[in-house]
Backbone as CSV, one residue per row, in Angstrom:
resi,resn,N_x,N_y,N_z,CA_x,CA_y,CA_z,C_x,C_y,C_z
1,UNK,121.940,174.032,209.192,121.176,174.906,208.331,120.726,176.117,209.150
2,UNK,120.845,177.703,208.154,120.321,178.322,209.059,119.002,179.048,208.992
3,UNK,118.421,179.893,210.147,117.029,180.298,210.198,116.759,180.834,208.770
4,UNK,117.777,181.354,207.824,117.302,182.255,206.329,117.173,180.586,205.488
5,UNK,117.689,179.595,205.890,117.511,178.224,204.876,116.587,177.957,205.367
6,UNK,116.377,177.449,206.663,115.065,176.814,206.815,113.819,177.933,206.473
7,UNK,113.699,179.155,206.576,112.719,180.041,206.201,112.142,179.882,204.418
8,UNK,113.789,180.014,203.708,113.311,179.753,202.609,112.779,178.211,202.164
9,UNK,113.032,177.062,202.522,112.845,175.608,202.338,111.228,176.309,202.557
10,UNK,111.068,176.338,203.313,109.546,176.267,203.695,108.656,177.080,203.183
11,UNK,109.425,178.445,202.359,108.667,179.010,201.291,108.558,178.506,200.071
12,UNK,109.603,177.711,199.911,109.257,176.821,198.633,108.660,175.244,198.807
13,UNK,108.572,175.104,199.645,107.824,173.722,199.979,106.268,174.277,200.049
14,UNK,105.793,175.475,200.543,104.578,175.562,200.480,104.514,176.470,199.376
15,UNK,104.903,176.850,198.326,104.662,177.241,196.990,104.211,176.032,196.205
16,UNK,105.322,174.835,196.283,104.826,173.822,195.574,103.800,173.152,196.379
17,UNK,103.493,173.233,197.210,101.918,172.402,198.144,100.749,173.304,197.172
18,UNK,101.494,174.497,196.906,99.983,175.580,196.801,99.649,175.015,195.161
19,UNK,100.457,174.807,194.423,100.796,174.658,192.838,99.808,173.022,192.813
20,UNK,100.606,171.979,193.624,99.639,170.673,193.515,98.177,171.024,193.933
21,UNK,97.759,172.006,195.161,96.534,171.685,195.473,95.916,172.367,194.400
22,UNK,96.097,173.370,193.275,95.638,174.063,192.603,95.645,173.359,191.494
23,UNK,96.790,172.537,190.926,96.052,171.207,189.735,94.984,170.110,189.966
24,UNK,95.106,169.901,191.904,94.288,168.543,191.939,92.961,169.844,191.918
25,UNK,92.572,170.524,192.268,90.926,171.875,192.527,90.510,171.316,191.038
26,UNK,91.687,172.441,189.849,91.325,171.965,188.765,90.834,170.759,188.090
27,UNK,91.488,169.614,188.635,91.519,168.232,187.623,90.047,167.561,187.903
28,UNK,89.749,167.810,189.518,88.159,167.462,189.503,87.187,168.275,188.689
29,UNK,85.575,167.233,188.232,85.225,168.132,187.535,83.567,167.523,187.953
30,UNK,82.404,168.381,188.384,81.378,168.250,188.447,80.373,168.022,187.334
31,UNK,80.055,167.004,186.701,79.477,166.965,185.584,77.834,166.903,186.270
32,UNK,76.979,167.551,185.666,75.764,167.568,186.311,74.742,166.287,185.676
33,UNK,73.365,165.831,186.446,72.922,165.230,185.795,72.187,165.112,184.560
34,UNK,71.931,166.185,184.042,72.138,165.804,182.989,72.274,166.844,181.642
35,UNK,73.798,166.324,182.300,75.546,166.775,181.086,76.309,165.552,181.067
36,UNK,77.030,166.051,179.770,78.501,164.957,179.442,79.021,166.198,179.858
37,UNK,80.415,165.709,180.129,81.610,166.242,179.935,82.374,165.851,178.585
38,UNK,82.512,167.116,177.800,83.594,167.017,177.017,85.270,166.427,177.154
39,UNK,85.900,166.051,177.016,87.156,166.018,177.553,87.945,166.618,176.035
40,UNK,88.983,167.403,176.370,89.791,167.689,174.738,91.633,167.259,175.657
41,UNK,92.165,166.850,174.927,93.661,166.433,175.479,94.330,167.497,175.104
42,UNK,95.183,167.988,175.487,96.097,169.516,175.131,97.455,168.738,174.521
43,UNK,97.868,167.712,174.834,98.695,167.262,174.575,99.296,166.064,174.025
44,UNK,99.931,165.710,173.056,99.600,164.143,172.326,99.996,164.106,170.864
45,UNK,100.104,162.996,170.278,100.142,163.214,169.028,98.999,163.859,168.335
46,UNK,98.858,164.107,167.220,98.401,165.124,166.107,97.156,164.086,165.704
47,UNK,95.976,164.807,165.251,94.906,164.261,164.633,95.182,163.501,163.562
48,UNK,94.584,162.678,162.566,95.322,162.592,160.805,93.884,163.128,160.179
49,UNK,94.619,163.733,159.575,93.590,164.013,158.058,92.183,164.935,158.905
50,UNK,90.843,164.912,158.394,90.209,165.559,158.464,89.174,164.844,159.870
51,UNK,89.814,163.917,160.370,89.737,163.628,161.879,89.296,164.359,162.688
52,UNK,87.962,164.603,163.590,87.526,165.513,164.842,87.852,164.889,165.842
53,UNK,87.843,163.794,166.268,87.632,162.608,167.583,88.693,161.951,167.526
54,UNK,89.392,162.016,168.817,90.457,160.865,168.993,89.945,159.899,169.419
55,UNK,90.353,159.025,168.893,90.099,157.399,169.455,91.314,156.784,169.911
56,UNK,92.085,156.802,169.728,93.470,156.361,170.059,94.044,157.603,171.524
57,UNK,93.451,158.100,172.258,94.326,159.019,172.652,94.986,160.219,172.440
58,UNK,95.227,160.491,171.274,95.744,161.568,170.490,94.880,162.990,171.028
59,UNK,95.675,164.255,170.894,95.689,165.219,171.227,94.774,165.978,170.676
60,UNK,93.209,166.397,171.176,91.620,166.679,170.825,90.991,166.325,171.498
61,UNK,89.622,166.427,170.924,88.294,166.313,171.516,88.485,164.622,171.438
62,UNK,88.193,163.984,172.421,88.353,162.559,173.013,86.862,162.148,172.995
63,UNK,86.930,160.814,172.188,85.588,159.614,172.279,84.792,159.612,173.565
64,UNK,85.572,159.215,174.156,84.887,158.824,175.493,84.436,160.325,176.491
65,UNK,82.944,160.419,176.744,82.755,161.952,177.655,82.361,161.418,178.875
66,UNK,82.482,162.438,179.715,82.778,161.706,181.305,80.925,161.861,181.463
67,UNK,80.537,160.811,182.100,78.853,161.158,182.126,78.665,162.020,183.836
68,UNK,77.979,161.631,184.469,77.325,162.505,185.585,78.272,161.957,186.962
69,UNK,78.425,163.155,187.287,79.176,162.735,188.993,79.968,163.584,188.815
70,UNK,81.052,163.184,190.086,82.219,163.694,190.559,83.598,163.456,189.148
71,UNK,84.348,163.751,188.427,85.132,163.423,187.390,87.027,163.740,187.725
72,UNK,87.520,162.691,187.442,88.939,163.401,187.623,89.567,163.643,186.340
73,UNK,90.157,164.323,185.633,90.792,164.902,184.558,91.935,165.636,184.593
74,UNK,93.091,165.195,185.122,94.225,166.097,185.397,94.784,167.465,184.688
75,UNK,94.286,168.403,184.634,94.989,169.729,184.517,96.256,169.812,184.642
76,UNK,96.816,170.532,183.702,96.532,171.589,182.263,96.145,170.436,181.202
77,UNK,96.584,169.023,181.186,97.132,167.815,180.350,95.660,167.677,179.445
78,UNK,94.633,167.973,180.725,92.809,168.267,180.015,92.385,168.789,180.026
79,UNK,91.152,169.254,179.195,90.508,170.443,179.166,89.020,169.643,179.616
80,UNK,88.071,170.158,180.399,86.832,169.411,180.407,85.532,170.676,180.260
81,UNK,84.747,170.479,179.035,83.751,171.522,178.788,82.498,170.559,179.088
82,UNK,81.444,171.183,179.875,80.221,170.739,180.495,79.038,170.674,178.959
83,UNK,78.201,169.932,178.687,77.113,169.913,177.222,76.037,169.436,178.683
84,UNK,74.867,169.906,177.803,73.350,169.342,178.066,73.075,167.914,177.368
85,UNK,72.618,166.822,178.066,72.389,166.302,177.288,71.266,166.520,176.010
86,UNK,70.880,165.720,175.027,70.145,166.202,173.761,68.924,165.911,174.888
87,UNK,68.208,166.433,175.114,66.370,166.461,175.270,65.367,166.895,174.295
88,UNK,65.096,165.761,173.415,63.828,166.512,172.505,62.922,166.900,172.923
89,UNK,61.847,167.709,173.117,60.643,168.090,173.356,59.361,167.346,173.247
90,UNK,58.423,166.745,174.272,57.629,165.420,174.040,57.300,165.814,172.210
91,UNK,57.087,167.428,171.712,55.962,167.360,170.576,56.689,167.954,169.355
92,UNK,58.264,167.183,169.914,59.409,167.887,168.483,59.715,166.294,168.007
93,UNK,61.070,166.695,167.086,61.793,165.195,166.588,63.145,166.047,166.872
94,UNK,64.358,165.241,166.682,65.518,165.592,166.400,66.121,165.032,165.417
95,UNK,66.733,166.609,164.274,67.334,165.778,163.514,68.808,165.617,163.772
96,UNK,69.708,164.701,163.520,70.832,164.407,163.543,71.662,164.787,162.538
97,UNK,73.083,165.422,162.935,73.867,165.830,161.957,75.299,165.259,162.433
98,UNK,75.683,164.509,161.544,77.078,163.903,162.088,78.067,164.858,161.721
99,UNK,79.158,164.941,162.233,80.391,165.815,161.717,81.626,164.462,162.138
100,UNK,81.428,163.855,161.870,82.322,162.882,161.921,82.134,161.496,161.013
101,UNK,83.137,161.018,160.336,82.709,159.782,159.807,83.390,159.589,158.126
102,UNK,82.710,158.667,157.625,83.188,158.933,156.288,82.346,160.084,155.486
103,UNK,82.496,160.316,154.494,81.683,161.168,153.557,80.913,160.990,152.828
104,UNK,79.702,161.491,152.593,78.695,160.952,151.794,79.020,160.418,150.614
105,UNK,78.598,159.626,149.760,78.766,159.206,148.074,78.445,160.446,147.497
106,UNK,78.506,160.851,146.240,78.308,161.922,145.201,76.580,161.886,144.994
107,UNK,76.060,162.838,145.389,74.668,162.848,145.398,73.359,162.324,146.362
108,UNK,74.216,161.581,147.252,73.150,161.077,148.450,72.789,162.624,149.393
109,UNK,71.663,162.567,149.836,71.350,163.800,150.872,71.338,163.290,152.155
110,UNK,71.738,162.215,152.387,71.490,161.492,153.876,72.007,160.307,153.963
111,UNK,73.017,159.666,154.920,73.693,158.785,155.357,72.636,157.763,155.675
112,UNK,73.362,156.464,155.291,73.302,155.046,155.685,73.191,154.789,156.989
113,UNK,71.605,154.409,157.250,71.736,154.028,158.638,71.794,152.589,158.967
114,UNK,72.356,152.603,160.475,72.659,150.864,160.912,71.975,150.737,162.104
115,UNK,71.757,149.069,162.755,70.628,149.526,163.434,71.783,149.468,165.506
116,UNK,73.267,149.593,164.356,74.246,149.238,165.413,74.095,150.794,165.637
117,UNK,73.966,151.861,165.355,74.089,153.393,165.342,73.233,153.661,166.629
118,UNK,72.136,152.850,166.830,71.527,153.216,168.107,70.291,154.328,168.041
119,UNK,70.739,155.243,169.179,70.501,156.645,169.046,71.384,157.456,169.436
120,UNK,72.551,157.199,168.593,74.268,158.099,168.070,74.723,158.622,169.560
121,UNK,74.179,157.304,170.554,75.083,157.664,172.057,76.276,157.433,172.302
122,UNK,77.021,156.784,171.053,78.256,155.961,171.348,78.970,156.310,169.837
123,UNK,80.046,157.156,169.896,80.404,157.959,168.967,81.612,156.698,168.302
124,UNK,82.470,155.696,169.162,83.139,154.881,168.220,82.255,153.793,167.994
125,UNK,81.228,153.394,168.390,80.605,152.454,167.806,80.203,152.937,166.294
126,UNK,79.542,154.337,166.069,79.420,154.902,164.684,79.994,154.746,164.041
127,UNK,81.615,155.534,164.055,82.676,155.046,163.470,82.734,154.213,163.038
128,UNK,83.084,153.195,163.993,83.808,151.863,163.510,82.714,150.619,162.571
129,UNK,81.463,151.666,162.865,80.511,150.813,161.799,80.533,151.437,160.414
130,UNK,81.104,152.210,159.974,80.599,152.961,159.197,79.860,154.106,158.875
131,UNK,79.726,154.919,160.104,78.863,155.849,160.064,79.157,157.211,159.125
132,UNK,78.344,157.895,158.700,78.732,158.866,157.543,78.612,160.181,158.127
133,UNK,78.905,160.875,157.849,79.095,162.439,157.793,77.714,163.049,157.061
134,UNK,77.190,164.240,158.094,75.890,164.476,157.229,74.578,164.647,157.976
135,UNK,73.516,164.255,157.699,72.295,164.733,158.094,72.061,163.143,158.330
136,UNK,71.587,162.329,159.280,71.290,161.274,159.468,69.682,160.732,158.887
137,UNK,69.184,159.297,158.194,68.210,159.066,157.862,67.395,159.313,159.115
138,UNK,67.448,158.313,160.191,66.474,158.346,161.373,66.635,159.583,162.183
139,UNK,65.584,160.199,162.718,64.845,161.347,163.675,65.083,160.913,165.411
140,UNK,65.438,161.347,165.841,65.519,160.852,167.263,64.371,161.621,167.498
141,UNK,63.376,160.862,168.239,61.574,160.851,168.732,61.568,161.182,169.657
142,UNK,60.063,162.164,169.797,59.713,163.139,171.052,60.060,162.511,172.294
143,UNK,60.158,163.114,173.091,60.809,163.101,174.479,62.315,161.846,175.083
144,UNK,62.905,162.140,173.418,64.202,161.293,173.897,65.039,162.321,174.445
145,UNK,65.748,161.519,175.449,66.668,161.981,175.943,67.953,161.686,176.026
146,UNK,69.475,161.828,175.260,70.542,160.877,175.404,71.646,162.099,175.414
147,UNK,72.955,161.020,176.112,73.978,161.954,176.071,74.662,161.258,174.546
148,UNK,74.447,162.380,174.027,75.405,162.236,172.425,76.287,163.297,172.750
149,UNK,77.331,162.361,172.343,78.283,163.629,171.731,78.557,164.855,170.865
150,UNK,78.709,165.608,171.228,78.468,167.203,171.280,79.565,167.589,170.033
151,UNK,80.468,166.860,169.762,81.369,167.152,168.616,81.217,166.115,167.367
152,UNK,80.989,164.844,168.327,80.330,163.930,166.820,79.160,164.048,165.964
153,UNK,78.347,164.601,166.747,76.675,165.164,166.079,76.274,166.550,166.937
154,UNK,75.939,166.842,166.059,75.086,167.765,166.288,73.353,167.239,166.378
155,UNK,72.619,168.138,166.943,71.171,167.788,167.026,70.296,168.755,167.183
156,UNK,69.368,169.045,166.157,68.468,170.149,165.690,66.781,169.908,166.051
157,UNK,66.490,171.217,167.079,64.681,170.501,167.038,64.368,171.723,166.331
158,UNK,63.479,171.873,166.684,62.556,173.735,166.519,62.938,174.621,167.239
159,UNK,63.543,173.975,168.577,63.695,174.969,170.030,65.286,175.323,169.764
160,UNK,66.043,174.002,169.791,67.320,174.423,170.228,68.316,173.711,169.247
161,UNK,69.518,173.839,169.140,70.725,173.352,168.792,71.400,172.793,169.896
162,UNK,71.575,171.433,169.981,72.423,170.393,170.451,73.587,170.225,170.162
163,UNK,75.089,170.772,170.794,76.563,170.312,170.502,77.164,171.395,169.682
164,UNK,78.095,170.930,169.430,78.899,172.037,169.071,79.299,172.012,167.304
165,UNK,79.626,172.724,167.338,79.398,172.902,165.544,80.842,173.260,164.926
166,UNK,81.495,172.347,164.630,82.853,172.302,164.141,82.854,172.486,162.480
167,UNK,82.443,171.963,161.761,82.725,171.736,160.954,81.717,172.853,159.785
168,UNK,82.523,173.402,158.769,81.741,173.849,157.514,80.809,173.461,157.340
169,UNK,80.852,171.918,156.850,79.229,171.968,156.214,77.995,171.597,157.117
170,UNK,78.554,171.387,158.428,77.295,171.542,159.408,76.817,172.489,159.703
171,UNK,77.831,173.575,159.471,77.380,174.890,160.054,76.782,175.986,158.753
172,UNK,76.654,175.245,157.555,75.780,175.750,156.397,74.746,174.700,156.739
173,UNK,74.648,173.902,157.264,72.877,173.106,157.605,72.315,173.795,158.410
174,UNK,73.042,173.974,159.480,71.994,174.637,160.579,71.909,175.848,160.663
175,UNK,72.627,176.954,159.628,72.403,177.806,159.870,71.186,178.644,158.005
């Protein structure tokens, strides 16, 4: 081999060194204490129907959010967006707004609560109980603090808006 092969080998061997160290930079992710990490999948099968949350894997905003620490999430394959967790104010309430779930009955103003729902920290436990779409019965109480998910609920005090606001008719509640 000669000095122009071995010159080039070694420009492309450290192009691709530069390419891996620049997905593994990306794929770590600092979640602070107290944030979730979002995770959304770029890639995957398709949502069904009027679906926000993958539960299966599928290609979106993903169930599971990475909580506090160091996080690995391989880039481009993930996307990871940093949330606050919800902090009510010792002398507020929070109200809860699901954007995920089934749909209210014809005329109810507020979803069925369970006492499996918690305080809406665990977005497939909701689900898979039944949880509804909507303005939630129970108030999450002064000086709670939880990581909820930022695409499954939303959360409203006096001060601030909690999560992200996907959907139409959440975003005619809170606004």
């Amino acid at each position: 081999m000669s000095l122009e092969g071995i010159g080039l080998a070694l420009i492309v061997l450290a192009a691709v060194a530069a390419v891996v160290v620049i997905i593994l930079l990306r794929s770590f992710h600092s979640i602070g204490p107290a944030e979730v990490g979002l995770v959304t999948k770029r890639i995957g099968k398709k949502l069904k129907g009027e679906q926000l949350i993958a539960l299966h894997g599928e290609a979106g905003y993903q169930a599971d959010l990475l909580m506090p620490g160091l996080r690995f999430k391989l880039w481009p394959l993930f996307r990871v967006q940093r949330y606050d967790w919800v902090q009510v104010p010792p002398d507020h309430i929070g109200l809860v707004i699901a954007q995920v779930g089934a749909p209210l009955p014809t005329g109810a103003k507020s979803a069925v609560y369970r006492p499996e729902y918690g305080s809406f920290s665990d977005v497939r436990t909701f689900l898979a109980n039944g949880g509804q779409r909507g303005v939630q019965r129970p108030v999450l109480p002064p000086g709670t603090t939880a990581p909820i998910h930022p695409v499954g609920f939303v959360v409203l005090t006096s001060e601030s808006t909690f999560g992200k606001v996907v959907s139409e008719a959440t975003e005619a509640a809170v606004t």
